[in-house]
C-alpha positions in Angstrom: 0.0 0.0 0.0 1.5 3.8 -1.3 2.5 5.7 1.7 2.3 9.6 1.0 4.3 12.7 2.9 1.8 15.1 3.5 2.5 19.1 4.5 1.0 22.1 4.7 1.8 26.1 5.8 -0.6 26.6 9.3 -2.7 30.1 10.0 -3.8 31.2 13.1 -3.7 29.9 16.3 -3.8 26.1 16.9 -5.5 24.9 20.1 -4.7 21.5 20.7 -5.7 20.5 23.8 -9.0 22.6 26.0 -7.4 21.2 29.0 -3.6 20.2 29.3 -1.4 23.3 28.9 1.1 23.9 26.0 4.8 23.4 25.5 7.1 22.9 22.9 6.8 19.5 23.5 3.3 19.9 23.2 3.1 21.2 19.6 2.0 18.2 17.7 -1.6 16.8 16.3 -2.3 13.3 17.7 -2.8 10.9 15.1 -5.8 9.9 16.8 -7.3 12.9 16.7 -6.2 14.1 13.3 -8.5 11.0 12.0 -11.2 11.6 13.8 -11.1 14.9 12.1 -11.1 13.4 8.5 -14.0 10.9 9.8 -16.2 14.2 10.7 -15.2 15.9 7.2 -16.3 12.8 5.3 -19.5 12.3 7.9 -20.2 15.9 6.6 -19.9 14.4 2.9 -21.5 11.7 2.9 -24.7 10.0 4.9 -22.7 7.6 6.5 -23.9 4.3 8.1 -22.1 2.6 11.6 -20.4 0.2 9.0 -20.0 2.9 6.7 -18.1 4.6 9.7 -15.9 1.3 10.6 -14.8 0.9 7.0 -13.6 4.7 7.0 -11.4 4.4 9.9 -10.2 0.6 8.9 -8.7 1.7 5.0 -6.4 3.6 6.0 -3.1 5.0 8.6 -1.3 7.8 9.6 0.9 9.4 11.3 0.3 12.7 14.2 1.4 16.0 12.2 4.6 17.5 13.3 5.9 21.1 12.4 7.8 22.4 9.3 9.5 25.3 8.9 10.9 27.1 5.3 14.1 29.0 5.0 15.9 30.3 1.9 13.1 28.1 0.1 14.7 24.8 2.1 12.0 22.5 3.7 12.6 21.2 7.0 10.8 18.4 8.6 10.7 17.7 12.4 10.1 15.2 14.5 9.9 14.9 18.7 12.8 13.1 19.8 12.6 9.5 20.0 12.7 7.6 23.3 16.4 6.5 22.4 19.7 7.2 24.3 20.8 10.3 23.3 24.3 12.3 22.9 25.2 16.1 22.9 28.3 16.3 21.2 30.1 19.8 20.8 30.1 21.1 24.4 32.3 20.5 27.6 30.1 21.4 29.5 29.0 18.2 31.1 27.2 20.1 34.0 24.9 21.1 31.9 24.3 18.8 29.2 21.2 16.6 30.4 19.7 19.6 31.4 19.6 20.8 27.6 19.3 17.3 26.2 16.0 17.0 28.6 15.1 21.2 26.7 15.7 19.7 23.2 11.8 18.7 21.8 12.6 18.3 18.5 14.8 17.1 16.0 15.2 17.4 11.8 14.7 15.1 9.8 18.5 14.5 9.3 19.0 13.5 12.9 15.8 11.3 13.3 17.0 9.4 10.4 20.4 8.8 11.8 18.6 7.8 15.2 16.9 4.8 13.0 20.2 3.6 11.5 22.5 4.1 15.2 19.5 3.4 17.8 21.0 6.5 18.9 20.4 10.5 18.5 23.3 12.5 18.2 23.1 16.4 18.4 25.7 19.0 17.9 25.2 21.5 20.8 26.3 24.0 18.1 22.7 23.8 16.0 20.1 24.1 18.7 17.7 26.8 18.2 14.8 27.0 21.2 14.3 23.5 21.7 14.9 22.5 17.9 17.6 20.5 16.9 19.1 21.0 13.6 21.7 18.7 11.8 24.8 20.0 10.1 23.2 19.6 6.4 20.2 21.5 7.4 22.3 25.1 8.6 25.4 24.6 5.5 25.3 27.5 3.2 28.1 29.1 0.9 30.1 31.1 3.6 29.3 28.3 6.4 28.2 30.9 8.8 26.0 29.4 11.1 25.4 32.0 13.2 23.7 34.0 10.9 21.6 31.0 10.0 20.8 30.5 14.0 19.8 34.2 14.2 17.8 34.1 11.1 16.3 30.9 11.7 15.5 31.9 15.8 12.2 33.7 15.2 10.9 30.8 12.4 11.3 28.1 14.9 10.2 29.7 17.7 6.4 28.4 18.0 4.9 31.2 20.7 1.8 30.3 22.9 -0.5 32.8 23.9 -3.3 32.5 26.9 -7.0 32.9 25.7 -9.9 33.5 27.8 -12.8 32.0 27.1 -15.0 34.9 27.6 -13.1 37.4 25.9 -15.8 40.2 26.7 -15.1 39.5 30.5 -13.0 41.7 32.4 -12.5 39.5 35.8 -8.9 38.3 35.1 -9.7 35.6 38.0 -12.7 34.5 36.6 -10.5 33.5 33.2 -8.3 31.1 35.4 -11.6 29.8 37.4 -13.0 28.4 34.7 -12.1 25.0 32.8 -12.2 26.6 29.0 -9.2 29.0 29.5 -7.2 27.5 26.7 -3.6 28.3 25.2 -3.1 28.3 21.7 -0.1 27.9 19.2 1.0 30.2 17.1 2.8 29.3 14.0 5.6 31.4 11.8 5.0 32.7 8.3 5.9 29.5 6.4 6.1 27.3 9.3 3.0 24.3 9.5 2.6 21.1 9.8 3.3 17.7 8.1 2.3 13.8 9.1 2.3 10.7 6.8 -0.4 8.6 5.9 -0.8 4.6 4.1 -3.8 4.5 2.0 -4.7 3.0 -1.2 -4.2 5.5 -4.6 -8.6 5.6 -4.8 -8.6 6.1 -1.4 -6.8 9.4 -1.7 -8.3 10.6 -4.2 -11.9 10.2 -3.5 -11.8 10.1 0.6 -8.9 11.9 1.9 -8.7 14.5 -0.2 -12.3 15.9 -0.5 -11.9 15.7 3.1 -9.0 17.6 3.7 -10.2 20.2 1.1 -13.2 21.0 4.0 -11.2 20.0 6.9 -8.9 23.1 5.7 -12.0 25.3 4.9 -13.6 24.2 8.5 -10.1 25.1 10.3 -8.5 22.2 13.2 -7.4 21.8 16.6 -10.0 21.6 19.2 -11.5 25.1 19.0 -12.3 25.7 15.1 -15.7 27.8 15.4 -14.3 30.9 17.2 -11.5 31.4 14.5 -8.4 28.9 15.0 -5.9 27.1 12.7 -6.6 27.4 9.3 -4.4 26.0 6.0 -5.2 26.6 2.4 -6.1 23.2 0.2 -4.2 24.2 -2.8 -0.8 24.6 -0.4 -1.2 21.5 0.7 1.5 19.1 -0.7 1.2 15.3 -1.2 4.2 13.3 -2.1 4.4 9.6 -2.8 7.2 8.1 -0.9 9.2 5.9 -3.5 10.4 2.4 -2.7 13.6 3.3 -0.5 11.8 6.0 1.4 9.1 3.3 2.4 12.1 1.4 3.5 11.6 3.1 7.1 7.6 1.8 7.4 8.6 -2.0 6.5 7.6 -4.3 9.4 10.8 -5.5 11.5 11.4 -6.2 15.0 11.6 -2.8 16.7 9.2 -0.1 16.4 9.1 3.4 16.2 5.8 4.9 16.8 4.6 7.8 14.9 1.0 8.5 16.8 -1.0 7.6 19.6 -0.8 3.7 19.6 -3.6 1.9 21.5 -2.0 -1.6 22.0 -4.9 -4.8 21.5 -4.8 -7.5 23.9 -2.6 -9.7 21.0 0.0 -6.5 21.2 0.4 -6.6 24.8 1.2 -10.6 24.2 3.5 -9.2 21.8 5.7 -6.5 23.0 8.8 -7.3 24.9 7.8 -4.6 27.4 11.2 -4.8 29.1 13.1 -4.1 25.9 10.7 -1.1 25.0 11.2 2.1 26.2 7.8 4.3 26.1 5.3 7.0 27.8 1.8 6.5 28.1 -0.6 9.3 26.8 -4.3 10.0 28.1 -6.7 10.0 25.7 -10.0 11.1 26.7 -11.2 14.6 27.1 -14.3 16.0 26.8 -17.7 16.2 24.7 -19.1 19.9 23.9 -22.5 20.3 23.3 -26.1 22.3 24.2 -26.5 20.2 27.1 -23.2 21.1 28.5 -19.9 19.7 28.9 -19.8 15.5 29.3 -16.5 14.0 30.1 -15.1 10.7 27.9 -13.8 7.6 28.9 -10.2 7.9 29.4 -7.7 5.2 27.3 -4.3 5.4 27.7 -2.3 5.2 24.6 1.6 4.5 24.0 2.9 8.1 23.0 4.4 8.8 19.9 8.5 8.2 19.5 8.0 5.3 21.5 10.1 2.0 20.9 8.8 -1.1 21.0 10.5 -4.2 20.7 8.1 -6.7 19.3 7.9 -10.4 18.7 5.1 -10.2 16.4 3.3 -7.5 13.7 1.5 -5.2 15.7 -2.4 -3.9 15.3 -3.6 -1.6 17.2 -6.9 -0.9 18.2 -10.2 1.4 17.5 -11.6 2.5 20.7 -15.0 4.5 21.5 -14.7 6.6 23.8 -18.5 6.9 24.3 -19.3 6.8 28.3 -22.0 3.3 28.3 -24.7 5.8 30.0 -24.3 7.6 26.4 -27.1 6.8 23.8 -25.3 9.6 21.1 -22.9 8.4 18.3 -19.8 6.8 18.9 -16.6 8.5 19.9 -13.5 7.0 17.8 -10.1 6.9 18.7 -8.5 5.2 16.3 -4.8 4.0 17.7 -4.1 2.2 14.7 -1.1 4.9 14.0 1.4 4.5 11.1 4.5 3.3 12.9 8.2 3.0 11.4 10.4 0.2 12.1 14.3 -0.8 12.6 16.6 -3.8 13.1 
């Protein structure tokens, strides 16, 4: 099955979360969650049935989105740092070094790379930029002047959150923390966006994904779209078919790397060799908004994304519904089926 590399330039501010607060670390779209968006942008298109609904969410995988940034018309792809031993090279100051390896929440697509061939990520102290780390290929230029890359580069990869009251009209700065919608967004650089990959069949692009993306963009994401978030054009959106040594990376072997919130099935748990596997868990769960008011989900817990798994078998993953059982709406996917990468 073709497995595309998907980007696109992000306006406005991206609120990701209603109630976790935002980091650096924080400034990715779950895989889970990106789906479910697609699912609602097709639901929109189409009358869908339940099966209807499970056949969606079963023909296809990908990956959470991750940010971009452009300079001097170069691409360049990030990815959070994977749970691997890692090595600051290019400073003596050893004092200091795990306390910047713990800052560092992203790498380029240079380093991550590397990490899959070593099972290691190396970073030159020399190319961090607020939390970003940037391999040598990714700051050359004719006079090999770094510096003036860093300085230039600073402000693009510098993804600022701002604090939003809910009630904007309200002038009781208390009342803005005493409620649970006060909400941070993400703000997002001229030319900076995001980018996530995604396994689907050619048809399946074109007469799914596609329509759905061109509304999903229209509609805005993140998790507050109707008072004037994160918005993307369609026609900047770029879709690349990875050829047959990029797809080298999503081939099935013994270790994986996982690109999204993976919710393990019962068979997986059999599986992994949990003691080889080095992981977080993620809380998936949240809330429902509607007119009746504000009804919490059932929480899940997903393996995070850059998690390694050593594995004696291919894993699955599962769909969950989130749905409460007192519940009598529609159902609540979560798909953690992510699009995972694998090495020896």
């Amino acid at each position: 099955m073709p497995i595309y590399h998907v980007y696109f330039p992000v306006k406005g501010g991206l609120r990701l979360s209603p109630e976790d607060s935002i980091d650096e670390s924080a400034v990715s779209f779950g895989s889970d969650a990106f789906k479910s968006a697609l699912f609602t942008m097709h639901h929109a298109l189409n009358d869908l049935t339940m099966e209807d609904s499970f056949s969606f969410f079963n023909q296809f995988q990908l990956s959470s989105c991750f940010p971009f940034a452009v300079f001097n018309d170069q691409t360049i792809f990030f990815y959070p740092k994977p749970q691997l031993p890692t090595e600051l090279v290019g400073s003596n100051d050893n004092a200091t070094k795990n306390k910047k390896i713990k800052k560092i929440a992203w790498i380029d697509e240079g380093i991550f790379k590397n990490a899959l061939k070593t099972r290691s990520v190396t970073i030159n102290s020399t190319y961090l930029i607020n939390g970003f780390a940037l391999s040598k290929s990714a700051v050359s230029n004719r006079d090999n002047n770094t510096s003036v890359f860093s300085k230039s580069m600073d402000t693009r990869l510098d993804f600022s959150d701002t604090q939003l009251p809910a009630n904007p009209d309200s002038q009781d700065h208390q009342a803005f923390h005493a409620t649970p919608f006060e909400v941070e967004r993400i703000f997002f650089s001229e030319g900076c966006g995001l980018h996530f990959f995604l396994k689907c069949e050619d048809s399946f692009l074109e007469e799914t994904i596609k329509p759905s993306l061109r509304l999903l963009a229209d509609s805005g994401i993140g998790a507050d779209r109707s008072s004037g978030g994160a918005f993307f054009d369609y026609f900047e959106v770029q879709i690349n078919k990875l050829d047959h040594d990029q797809n080298k990376m999503f081939q099935r072997r013994k270790v994986a790397l996982t690109l999204g919130n993976f919710i393990p099935s019962l068979q997986d748990t059999l599986y992994i060799q949990w003691s080889e596997s080095h992981y977080q868990i993620n809380s998936i769960g949240g809330y429902s908004y509607s007119q009746r008011g504000v009804t919490p989900r059932k929480k899940i817990n997903a393996i995070a994304p850059m998690s390694i798994l050593t594995t004696n078998g291919a894993l699955q993953g599962t769909l969950a519904d989130l749905k409460l059982a007192s519940e009598t709406e529609h159902p609540i996917f979560r798909d953690g089926r992510c699009l995972n990468c694998y090495f020896d």
